[in-house]
N, CA, C and O of each residue as an XYZ file, in Angstrom:
232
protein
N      40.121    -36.945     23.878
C      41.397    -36.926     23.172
C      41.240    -37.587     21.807
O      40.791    -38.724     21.663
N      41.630    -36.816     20.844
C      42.053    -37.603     19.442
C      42.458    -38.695     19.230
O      43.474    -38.788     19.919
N      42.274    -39.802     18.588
C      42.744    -40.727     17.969
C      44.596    -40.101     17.452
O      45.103    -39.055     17.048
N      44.896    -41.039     17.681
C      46.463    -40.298     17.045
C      46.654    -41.024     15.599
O      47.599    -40.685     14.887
N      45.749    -42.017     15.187
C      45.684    -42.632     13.755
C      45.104    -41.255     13.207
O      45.821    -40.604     12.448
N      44.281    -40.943     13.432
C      43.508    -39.543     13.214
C      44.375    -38.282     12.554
O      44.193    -37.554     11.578
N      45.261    -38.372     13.427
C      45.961    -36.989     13.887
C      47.003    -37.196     12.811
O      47.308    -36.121     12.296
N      47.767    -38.432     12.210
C      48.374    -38.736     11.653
C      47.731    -37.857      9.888
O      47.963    -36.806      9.290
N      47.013    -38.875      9.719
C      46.064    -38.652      8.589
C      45.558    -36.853      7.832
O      45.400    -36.406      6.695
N      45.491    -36.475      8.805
C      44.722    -34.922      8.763
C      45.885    -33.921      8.359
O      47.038    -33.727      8.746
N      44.920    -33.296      7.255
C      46.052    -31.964      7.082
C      45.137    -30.934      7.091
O      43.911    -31.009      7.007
N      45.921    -29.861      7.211
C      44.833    -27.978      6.978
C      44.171    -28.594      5.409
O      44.698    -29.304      4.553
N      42.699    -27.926      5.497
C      42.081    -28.115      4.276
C      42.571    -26.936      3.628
O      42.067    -27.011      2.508
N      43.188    -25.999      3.670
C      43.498    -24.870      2.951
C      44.699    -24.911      2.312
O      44.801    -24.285      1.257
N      45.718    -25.579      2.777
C      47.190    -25.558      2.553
C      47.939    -27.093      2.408
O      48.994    -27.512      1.933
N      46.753    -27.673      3.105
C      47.354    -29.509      2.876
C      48.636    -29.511      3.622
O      49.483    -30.310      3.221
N      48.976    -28.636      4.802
C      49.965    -28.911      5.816
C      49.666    -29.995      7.116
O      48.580    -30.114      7.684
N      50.899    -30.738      7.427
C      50.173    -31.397      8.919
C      49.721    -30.198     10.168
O      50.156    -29.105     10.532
N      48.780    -30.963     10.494
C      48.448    -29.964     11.372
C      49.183    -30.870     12.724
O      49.706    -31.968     12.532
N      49.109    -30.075     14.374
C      49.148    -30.239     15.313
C      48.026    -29.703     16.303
O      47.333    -28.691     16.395
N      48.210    -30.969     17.039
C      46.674    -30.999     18.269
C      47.538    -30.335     19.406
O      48.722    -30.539     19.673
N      46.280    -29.154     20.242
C      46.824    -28.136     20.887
C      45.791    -28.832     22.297
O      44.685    -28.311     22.447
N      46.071    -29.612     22.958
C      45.585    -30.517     23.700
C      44.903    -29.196     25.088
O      43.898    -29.436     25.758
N      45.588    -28.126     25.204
C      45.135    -27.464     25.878
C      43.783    -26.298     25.532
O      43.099    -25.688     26.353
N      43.711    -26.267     24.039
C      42.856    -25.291     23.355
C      41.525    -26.169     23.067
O      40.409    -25.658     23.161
N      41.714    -27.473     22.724
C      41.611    -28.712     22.154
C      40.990    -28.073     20.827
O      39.796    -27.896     20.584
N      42.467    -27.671     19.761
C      42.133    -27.104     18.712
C      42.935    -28.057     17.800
O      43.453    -28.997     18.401
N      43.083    -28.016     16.838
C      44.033    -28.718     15.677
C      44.943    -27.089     15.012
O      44.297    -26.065     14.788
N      45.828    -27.139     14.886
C      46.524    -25.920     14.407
C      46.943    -26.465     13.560
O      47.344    -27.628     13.558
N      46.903    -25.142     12.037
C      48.093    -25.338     11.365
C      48.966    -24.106     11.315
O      48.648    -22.938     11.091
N      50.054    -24.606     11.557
C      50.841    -23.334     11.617
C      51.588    -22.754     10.592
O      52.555    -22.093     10.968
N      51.363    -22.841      9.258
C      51.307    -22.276      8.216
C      50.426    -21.164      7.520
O      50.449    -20.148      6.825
N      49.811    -21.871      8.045
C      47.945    -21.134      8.107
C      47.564    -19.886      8.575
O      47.037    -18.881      8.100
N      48.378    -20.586     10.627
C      48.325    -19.690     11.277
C      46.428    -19.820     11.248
O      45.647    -18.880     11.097
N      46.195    -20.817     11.382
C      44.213    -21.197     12.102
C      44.551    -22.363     12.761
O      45.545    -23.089     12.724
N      43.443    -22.388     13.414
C      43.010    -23.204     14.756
C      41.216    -23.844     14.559
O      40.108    -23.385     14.834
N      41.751    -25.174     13.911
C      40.179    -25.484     14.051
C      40.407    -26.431     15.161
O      41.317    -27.033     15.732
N      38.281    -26.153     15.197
C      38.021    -26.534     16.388
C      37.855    -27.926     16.420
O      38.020    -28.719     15.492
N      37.362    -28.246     18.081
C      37.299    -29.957     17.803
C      35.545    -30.151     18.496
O      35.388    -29.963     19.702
N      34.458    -30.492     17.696
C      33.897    -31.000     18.807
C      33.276    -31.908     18.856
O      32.919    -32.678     17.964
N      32.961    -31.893     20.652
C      32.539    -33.800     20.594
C      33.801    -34.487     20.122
O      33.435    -35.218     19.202
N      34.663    -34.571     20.236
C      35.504    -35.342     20.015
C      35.752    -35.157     18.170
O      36.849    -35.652     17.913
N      35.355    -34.836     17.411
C      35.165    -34.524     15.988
C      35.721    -33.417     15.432
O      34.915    -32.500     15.588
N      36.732    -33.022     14.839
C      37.699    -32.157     14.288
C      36.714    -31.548     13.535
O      36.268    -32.396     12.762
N      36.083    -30.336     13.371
C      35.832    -29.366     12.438
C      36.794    -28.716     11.432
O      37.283    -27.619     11.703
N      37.027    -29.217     10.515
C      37.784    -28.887      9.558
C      37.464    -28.105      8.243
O      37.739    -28.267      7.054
N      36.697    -27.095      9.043
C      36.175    -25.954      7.691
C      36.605    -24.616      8.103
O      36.515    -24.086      9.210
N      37.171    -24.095      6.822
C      37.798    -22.716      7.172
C      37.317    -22.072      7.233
O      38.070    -21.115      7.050
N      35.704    -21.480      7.506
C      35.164    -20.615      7.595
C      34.659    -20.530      8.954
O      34.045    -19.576      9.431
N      35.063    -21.925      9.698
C      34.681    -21.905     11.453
C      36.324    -21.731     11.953
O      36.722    -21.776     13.117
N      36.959    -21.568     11.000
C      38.569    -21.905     11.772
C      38.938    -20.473     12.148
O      38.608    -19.456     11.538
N      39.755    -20.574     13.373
C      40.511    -19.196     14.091
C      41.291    -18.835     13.865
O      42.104    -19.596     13.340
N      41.686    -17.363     14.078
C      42.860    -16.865     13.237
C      43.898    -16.598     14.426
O      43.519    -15.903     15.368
N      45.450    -17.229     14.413
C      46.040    -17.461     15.302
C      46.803    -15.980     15.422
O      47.254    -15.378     14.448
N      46.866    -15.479     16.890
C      47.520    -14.607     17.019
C      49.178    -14.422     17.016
O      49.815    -15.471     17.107
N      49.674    -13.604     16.954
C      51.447    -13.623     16.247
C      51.976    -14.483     17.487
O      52.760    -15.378     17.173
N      51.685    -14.360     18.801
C      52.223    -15.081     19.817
C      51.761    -16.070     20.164
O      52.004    -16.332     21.342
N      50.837    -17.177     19.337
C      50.423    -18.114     19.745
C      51.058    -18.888     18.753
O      50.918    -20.111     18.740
């Protein structure tokens, strides 16, 4: 699980929106973005060229 000092701090590198932790994906979303980066090892990947492209119903 994330640090929530962490979680505070972090925005989409693309849009500078807060993001939200998807504790079940264990992704970071921004939903502006509409991407899903990943987390690993405990370590937020925060590059848009590894980030997912969120589907209309997610």
């Amino acid at each position: 699980m994330l640090d929530s000092k962490l979680l505070e701090i972090l925005v989409c590198p693309l849009c500078k929106a807060k993001i939200d932790y998807d504790k079940k994906n264990n992704e970071l979303i921004c939903k502006k973005c509409k991407l899903a980066y990943p987390i690993d090892d405990d370590i937020p990947v925060m590059l848009i060229d590894l980030a997912r492209t969120l589907e209309t119903d997610e």
